[in-house]
Each structure stands twice: as structure tokens, then as C-alpha cells.
mmCIF entry with sequence, helices, sheets and N, C-alpha, C, O atoms, coordinates in Angstrom:
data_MODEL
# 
_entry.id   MODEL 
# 
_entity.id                         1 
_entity.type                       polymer 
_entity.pdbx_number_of_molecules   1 
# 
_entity_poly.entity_id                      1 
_entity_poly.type                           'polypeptide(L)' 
_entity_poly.nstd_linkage                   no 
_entity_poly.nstd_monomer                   no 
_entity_poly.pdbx_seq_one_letter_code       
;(UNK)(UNK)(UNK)(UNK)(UNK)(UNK)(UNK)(UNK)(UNK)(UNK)(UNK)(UNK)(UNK)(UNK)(UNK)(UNK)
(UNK)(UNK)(UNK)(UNK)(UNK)(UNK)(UNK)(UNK)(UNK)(UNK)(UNK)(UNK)(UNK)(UNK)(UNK)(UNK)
(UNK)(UNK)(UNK)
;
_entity_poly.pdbx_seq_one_letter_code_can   XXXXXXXXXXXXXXXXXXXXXXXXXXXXXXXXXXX 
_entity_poly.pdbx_strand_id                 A 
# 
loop_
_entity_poly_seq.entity_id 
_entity_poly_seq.num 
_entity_poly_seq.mon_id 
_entity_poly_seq.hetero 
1 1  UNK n 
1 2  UNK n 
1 3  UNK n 
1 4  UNK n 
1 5  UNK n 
1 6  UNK n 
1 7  UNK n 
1 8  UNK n 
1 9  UNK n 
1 10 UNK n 
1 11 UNK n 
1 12 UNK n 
1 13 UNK n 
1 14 UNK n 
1 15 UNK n 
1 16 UNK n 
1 17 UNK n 
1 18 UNK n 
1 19 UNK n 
1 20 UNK n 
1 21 UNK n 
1 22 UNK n 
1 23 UNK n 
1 24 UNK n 
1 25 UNK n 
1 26 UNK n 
1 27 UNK n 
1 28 UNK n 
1 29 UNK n 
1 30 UNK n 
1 31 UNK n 
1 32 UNK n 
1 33 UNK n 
1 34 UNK n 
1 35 UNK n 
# 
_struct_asym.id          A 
_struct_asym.entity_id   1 
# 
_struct_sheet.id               AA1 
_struct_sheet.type             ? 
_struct_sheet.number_strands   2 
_struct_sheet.details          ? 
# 
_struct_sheet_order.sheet_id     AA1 
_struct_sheet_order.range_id_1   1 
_struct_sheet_order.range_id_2   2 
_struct_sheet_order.offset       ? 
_struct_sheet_order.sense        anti-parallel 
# 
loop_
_struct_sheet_range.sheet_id 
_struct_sheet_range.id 
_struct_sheet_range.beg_label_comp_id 
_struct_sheet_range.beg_label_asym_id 
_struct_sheet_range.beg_label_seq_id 
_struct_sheet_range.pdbx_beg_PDB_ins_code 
_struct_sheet_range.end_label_comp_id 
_struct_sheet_range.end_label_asym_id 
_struct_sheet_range.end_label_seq_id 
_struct_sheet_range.pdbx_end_PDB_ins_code 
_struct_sheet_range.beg_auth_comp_id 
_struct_sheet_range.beg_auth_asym_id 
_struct_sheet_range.beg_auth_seq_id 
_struct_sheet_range.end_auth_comp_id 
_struct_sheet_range.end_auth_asym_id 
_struct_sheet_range.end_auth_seq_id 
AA1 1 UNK A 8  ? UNK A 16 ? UNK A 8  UNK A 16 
AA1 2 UNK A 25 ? UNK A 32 ? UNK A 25 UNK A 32 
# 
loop_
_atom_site.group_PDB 
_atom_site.id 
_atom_site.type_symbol 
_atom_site.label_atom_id 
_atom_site.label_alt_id 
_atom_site.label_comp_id 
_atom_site.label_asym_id 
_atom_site.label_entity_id 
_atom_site.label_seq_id 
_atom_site.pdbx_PDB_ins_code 
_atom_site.Cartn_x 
_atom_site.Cartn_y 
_atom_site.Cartn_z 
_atom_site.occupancy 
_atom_site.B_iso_or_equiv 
_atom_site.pdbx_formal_charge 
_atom_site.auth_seq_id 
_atom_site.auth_comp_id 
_atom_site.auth_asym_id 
_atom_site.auth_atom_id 
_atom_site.pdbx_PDB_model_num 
ATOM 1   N N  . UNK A 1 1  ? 1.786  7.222   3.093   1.00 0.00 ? 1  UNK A N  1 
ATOM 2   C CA . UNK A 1 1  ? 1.277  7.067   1.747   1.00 0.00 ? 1  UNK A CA 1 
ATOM 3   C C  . UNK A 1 1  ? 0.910  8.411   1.141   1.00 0.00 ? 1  UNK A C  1 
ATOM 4   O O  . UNK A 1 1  ? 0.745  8.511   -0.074  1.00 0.00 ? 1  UNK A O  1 
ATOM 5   N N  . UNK A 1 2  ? 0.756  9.623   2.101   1.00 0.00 ? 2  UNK A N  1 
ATOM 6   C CA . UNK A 1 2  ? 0.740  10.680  1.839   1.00 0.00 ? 2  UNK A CA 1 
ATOM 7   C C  . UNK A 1 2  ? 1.528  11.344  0.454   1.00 0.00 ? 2  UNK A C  1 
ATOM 8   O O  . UNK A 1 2  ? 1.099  12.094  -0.423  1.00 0.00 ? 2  UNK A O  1 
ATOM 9   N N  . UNK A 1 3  ? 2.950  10.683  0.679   1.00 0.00 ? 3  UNK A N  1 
ATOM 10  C CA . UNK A 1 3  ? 4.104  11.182  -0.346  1.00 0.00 ? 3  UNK A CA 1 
ATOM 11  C C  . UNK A 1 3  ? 4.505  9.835   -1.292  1.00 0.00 ? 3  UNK A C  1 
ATOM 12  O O  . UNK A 1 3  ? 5.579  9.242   -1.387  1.00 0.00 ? 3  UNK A O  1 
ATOM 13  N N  . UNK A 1 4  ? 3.162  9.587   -1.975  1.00 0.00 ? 4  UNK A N  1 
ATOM 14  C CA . UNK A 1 4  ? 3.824  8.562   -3.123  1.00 0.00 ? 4  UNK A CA 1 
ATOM 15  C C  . UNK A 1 4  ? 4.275  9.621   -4.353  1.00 0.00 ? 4  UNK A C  1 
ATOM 16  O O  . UNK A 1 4  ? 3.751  10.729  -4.241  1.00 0.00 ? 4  UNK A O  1 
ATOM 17  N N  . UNK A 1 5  ? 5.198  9.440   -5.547  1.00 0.00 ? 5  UNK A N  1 
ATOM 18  C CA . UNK A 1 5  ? 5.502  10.588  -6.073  1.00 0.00 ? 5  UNK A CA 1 
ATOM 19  C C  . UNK A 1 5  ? 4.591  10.532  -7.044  1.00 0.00 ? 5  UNK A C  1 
ATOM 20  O O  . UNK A 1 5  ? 3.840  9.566   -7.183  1.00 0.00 ? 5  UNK A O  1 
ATOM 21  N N  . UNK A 1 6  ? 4.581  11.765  -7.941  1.00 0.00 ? 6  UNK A N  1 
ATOM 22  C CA . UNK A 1 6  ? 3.225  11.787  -9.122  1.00 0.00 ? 6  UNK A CA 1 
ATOM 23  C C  . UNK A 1 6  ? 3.367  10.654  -10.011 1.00 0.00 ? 6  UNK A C  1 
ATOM 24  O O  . UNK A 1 6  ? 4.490  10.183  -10.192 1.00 0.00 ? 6  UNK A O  1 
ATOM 25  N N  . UNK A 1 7  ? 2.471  10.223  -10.519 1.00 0.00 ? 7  UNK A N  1 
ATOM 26  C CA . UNK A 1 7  ? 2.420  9.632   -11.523 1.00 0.00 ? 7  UNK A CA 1 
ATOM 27  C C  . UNK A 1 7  ? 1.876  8.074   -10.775 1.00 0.00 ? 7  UNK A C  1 
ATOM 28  O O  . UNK A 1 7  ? 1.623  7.050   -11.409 1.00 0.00 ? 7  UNK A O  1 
ATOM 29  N N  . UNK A 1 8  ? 1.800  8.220   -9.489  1.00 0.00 ? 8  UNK A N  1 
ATOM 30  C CA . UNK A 1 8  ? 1.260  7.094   -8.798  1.00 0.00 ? 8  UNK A CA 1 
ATOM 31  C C  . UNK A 1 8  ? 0.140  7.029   -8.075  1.00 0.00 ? 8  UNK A C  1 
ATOM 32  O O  . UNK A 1 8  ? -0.026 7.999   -7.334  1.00 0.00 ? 8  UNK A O  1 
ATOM 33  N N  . UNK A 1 9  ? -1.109 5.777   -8.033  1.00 0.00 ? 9  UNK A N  1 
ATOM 34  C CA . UNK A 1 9  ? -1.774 5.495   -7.305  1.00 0.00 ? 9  UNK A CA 1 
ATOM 35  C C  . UNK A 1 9  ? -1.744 4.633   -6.691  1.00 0.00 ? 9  UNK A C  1 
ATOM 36  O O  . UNK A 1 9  ? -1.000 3.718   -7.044  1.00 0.00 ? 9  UNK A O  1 
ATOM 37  N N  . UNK A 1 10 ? -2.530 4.499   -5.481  1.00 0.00 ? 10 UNK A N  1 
ATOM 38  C CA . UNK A 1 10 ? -2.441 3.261   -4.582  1.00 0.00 ? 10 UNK A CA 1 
ATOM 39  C C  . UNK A 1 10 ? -3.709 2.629   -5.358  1.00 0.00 ? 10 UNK A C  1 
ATOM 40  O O  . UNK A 1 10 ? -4.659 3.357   -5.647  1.00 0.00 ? 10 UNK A O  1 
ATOM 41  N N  . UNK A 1 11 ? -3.700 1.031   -5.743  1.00 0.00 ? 11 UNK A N  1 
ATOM 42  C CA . UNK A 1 11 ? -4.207 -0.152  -6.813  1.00 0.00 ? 11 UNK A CA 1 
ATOM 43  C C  . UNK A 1 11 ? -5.278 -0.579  -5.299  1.00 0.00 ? 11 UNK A C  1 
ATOM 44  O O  . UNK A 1 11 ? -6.505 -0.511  -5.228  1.00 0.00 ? 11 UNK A O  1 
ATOM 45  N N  . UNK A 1 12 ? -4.335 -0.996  -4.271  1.00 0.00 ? 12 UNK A N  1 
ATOM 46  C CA . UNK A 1 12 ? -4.788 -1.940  -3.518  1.00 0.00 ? 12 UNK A CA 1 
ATOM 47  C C  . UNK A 1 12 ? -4.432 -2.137  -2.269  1.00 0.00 ? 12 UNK A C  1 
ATOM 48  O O  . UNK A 1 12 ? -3.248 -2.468  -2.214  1.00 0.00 ? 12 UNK A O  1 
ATOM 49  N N  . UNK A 1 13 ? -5.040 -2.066  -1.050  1.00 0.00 ? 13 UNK A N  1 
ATOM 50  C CA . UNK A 1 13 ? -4.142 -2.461  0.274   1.00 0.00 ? 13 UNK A CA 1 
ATOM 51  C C  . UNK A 1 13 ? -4.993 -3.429  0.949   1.00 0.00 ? 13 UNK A C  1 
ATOM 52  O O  . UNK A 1 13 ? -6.172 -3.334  1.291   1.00 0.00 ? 13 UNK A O  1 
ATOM 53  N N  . UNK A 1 14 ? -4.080 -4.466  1.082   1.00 0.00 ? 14 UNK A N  1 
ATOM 54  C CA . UNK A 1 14 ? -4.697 -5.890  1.653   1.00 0.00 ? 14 UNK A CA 1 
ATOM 55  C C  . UNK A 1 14 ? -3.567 -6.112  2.779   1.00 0.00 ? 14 UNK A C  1 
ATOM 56  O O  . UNK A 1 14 ? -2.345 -6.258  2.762   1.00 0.00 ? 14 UNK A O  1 
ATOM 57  N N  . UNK A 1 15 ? -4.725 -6.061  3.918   1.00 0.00 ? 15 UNK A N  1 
ATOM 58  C CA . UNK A 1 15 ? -4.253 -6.470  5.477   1.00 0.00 ? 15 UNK A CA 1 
ATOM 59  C C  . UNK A 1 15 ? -3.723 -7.342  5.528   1.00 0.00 ? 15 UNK A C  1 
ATOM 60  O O  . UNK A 1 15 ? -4.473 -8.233  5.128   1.00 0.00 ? 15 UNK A O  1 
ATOM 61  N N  . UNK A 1 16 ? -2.064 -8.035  6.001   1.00 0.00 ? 16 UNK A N  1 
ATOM 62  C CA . UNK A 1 16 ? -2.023 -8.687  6.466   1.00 0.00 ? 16 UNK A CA 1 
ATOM 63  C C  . UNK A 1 16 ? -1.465 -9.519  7.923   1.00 0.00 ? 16 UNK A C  1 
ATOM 64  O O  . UNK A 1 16 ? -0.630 -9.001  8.664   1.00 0.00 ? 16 UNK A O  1 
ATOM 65  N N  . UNK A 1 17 ? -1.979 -10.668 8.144   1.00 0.00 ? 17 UNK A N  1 
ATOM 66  C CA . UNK A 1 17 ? -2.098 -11.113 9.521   1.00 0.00 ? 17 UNK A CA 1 
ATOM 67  C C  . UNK A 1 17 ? -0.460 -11.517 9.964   1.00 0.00 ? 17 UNK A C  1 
ATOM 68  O O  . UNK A 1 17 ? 0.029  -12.342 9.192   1.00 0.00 ? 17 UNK A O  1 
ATOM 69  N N  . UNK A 1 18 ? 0.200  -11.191 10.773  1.00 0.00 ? 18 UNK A N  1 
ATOM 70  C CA . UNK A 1 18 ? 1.583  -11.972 11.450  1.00 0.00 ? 18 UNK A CA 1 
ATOM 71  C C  . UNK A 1 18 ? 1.302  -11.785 12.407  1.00 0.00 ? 18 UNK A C  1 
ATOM 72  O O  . UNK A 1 18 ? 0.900  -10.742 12.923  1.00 0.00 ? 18 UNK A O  1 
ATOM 73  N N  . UNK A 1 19 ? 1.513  -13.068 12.938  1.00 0.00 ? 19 UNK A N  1 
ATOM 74  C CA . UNK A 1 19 ? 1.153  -13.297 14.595  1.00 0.00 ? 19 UNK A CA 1 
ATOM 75  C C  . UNK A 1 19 ? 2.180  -13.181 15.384  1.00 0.00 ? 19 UNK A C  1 
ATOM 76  O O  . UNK A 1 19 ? 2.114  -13.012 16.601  1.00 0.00 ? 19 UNK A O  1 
ATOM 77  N N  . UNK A 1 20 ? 3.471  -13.291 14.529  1.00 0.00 ? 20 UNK A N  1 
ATOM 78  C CA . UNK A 1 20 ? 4.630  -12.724 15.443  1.00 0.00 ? 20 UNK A CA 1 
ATOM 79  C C  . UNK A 1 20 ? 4.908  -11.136 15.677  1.00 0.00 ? 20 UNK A C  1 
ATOM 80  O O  . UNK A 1 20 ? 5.347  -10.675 16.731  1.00 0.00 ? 20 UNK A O  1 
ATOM 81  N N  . UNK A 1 21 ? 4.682  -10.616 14.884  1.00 0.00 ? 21 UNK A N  1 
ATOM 82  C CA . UNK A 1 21 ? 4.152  -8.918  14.977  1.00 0.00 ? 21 UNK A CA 1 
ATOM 83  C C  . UNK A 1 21 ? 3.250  -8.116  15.411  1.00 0.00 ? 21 UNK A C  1 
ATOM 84  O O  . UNK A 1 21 ? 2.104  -8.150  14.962  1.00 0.00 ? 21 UNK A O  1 
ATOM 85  N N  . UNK A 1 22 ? 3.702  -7.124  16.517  1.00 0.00 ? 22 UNK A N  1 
ATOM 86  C CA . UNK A 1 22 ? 2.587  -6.412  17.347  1.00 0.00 ? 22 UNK A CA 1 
ATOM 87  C C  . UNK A 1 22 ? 2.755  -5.492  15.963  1.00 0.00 ? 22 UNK A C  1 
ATOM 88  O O  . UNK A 1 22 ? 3.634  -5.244  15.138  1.00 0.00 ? 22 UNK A O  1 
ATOM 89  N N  . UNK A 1 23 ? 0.946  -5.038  16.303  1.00 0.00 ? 23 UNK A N  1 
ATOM 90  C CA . UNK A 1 23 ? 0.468  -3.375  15.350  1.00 0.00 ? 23 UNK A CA 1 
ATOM 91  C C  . UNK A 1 23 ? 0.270  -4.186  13.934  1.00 0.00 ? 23 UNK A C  1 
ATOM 92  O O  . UNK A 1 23 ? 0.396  -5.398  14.106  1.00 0.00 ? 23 UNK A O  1 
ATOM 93  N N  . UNK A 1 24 ? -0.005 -3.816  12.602  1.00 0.00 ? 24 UNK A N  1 
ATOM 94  C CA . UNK A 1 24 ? -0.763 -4.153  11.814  1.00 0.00 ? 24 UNK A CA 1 
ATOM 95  C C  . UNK A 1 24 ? 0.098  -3.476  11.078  1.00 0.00 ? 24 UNK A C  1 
ATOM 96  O O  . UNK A 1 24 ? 0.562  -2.360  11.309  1.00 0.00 ? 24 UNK A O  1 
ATOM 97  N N  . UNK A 1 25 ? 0.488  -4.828  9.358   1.00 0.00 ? 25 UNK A N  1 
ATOM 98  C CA . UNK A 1 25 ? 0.826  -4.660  8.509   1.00 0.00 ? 25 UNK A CA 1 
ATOM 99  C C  . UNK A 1 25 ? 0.065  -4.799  7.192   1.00 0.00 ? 25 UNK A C  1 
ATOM 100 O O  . UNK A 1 25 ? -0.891 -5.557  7.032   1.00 0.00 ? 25 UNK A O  1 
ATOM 101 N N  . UNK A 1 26 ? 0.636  -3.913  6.175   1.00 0.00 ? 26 UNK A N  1 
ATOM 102 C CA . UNK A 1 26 ? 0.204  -4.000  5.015   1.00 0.00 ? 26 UNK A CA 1 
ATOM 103 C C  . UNK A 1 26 ? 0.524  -4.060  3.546   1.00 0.00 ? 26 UNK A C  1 
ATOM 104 O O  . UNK A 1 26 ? 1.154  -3.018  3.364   1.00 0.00 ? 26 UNK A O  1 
ATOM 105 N N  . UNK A 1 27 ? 0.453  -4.626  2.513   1.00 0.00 ? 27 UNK A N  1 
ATOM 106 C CA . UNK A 1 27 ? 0.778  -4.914  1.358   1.00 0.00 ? 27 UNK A CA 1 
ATOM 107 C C  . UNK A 1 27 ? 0.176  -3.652  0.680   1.00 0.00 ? 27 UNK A C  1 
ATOM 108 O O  . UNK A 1 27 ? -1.044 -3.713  0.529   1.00 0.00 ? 27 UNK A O  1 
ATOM 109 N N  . UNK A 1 28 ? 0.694  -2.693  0.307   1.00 0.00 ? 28 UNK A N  1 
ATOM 110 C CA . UNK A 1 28 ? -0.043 -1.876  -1.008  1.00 0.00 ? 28 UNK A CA 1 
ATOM 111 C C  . UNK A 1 28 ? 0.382  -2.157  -1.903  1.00 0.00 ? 28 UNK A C  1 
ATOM 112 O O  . UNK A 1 28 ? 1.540  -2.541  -1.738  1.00 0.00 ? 28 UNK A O  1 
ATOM 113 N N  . UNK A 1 29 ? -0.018 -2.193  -3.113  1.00 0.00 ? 29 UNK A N  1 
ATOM 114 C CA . UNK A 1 29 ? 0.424  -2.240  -4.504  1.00 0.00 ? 29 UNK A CA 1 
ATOM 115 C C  . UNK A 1 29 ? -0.390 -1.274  -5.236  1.00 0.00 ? 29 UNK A C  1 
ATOM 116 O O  . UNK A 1 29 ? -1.566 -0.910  -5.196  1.00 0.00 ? 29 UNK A O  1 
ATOM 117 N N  . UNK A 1 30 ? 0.578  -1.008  -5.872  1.00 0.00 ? 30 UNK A N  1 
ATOM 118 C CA . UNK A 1 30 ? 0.610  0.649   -6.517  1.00 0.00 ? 30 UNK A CA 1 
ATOM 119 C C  . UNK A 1 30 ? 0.832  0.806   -8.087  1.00 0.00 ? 30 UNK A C  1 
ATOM 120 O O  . UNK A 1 30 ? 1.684  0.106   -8.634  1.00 0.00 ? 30 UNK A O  1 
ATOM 121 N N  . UNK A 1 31 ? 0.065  1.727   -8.824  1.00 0.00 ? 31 UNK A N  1 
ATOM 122 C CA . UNK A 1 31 ? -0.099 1.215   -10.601 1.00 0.00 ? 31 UNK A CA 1 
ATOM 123 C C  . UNK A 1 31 ? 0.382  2.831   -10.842 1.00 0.00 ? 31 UNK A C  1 
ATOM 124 O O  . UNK A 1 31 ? 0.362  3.814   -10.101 1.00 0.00 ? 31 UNK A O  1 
ATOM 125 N N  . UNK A 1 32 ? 0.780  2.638   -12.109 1.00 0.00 ? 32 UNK A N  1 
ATOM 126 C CA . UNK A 1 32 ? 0.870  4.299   -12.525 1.00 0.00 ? 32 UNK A CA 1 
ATOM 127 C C  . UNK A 1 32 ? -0.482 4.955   -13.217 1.00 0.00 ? 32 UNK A C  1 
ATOM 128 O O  . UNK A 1 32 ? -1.208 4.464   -14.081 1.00 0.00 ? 32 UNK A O  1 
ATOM 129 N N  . UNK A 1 33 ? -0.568 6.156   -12.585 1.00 0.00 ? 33 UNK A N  1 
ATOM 130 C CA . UNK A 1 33 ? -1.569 6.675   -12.592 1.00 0.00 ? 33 UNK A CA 1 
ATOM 131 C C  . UNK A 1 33 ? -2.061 6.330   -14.338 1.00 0.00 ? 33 UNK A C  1 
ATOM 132 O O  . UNK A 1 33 ? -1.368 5.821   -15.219 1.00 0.00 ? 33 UNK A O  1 
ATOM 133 N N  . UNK A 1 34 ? -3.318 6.756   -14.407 1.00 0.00 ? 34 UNK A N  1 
ATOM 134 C CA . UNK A 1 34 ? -4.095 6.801   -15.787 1.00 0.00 ? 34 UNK A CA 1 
ATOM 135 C C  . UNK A 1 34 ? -4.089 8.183   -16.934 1.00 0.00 ? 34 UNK A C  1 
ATOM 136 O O  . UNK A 1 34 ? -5.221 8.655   -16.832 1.00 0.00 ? 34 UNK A O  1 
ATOM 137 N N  . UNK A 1 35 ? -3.568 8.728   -17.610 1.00 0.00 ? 35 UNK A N  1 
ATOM 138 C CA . UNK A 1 35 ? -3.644 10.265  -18.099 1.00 0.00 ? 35 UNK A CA 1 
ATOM 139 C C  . UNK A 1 35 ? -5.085 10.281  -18.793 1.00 0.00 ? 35 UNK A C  1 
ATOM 140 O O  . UNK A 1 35 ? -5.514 11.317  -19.303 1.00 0.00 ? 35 UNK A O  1 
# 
């Protein structure tokens, strides 16, 4: 998330659970930045 390109922020990151998946996933959603 280091290299989102300019003009972007990260809005939101909500954990989510899969029980068929080892290690931990996530939903970000991302807005364009504010000037």
C-alpha cells in the first residue's frame, strides 16, 4: 500500500474472515485524494 499512485488515499480497510484461507485478507477501498 506503500505505492498507491498520487492522487490517492486509503478510505478504509476492513478485515476479512475466509476460513478456507491461511494468513489474513483485506478489502481496502480507496477515494481520490482531497486538494
Amino acid at each position: 500500500m506503500a505505492n498507491l499512485p498520487e492522487g490517492v488515499v486509503i478510505k478504509e480497510v476492513v478485515e476479512l474472515h475466509v476460513p478456507q484461507l491461511e494468513g489474513e485478507r483485506h478489502l481496502v477501498v480507496i477515494q481520490p485524494k482531497m486538494i
